[in-house]
C-alpha positions in Angstrom: 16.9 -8.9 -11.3 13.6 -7.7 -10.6 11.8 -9.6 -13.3 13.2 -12.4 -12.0 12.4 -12.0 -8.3 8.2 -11.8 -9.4 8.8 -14.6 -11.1 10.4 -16.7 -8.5 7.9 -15.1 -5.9 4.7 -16.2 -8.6 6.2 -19.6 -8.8 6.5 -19.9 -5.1 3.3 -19.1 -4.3 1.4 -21.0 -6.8 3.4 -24.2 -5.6 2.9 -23.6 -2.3 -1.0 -22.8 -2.6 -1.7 -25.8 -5.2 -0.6 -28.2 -2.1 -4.1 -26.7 -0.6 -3.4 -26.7 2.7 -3.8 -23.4 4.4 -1.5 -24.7 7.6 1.1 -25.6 5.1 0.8 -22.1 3.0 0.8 -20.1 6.3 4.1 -21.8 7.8 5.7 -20.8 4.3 4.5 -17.6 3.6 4.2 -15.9 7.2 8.0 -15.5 7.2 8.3 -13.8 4.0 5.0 -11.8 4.7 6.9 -10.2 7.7 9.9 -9.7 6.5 8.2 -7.9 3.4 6.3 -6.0 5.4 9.0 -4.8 7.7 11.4 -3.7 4.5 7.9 -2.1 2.7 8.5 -4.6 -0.5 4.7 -4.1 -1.2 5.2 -5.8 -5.1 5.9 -9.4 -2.8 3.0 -9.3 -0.9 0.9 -7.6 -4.0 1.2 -10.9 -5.0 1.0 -13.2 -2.3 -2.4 -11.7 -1.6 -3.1 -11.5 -5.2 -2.8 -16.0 -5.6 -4.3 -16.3 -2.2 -6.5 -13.5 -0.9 -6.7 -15.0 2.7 -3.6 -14.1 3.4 -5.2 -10.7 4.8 -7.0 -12.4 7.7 -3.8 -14.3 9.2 -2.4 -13.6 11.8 1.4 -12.5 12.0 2.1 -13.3 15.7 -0.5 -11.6 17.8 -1.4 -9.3 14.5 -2.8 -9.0 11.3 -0.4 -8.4 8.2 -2.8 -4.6 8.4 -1.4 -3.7 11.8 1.7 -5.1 11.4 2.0 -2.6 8.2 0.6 -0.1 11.0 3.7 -1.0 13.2 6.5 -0.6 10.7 5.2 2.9 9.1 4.8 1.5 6.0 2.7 3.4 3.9 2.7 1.7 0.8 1.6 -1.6 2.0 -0.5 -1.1 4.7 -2.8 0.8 1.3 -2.4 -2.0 -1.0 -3.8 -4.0 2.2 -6.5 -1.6 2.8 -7.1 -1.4 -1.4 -6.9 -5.6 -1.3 -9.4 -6.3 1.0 -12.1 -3.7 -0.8 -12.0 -1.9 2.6 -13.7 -4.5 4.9 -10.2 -4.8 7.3 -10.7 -1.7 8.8 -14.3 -2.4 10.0 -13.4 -5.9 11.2 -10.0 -5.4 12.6 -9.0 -1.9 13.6 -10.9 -1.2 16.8 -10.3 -4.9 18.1 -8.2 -4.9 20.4 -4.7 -7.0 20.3 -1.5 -7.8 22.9 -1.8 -5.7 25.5 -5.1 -4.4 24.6 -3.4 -2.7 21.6 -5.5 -1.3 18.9 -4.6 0.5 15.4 -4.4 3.5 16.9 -2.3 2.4 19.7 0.2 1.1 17.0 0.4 3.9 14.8 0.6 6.4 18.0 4.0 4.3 19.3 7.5 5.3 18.6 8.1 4.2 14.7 11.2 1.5 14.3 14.5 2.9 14.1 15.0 1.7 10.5 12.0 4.4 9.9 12.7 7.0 12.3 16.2 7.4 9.8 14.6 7.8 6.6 14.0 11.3 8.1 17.2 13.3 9.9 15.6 15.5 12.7 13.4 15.8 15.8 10.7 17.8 14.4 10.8 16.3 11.3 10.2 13.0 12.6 7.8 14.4 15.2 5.8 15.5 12.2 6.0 12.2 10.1 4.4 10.7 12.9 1.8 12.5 13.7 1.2 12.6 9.7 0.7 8.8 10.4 -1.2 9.0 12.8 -4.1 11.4 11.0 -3.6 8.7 8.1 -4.4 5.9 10.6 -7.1 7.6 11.5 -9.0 8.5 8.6 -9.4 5.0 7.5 -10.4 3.8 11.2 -14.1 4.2 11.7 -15.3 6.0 15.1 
């Protein structure tokens, strides 16, 4: 089942990029780009990334697919994004500020989704996952 879900996400992305319209190739891939980021399925967007390495510069609502990996405590993607991009997000992006004058930090200092705050039964061990976050937010954000 895996083998065949690359597959079908290779083909999909090589159709939809040959069309060569970045419009086009944003409308179809920004849906699948959140919804991988939100559920941490880092191989989807390995590749997506991988066919069209722009992708890391658009916009997922009012944030990049970076902060949006910030958002949803996903570790795994948010360093394949940071790996991706040879390191040149966090100097361009992290210390803008977003909606409501957000920044990384901000993000990474807010309450994690639900869906994340379970993977991890208590308060104090949550408590510490978080701030674990947080310290990784900020060793990759440049004062």
């Amino acid at each position: 089942m895996h083998i065949l879900t690359e597959k079908l996400v290779k083909h999909m992305c090589s159709i939809v990029i040959k069309k060569g319209d970045h419009a086009i190739a944003w409308d179809v891939l920004e849906t699948t780009l959140r919804t991988a980021v939100t559920h941490g399925i880092y191989e989807l967007i390995e590749e997506c990334i991988h066919q069209y390495p722009g992708l890391v510069w658009y916009k997922m609502g009012e944030f990049f697919l970076v902060l949006v990996a910030i958002r949803q405590r996903q570790e795994k993607v948010y360093n394949l994004v940071y790996q991706m991009s040879g390191h040149k997000v966090y100097t361009d992006i992290a210390w803008k500020e977003y909606a409501n004058n957000d920044t990384a930090f901000h993000l990474a200092a807010r309450l994690a989704p639900q869906h994340r705050l379970n993977t991890v039964t208590g308060a104090a061990l949550q408590m510490q996952r978080e701030l674990q976050w947080f310290k990784e937010v900020e060793k990759f954000v440049q004062p």
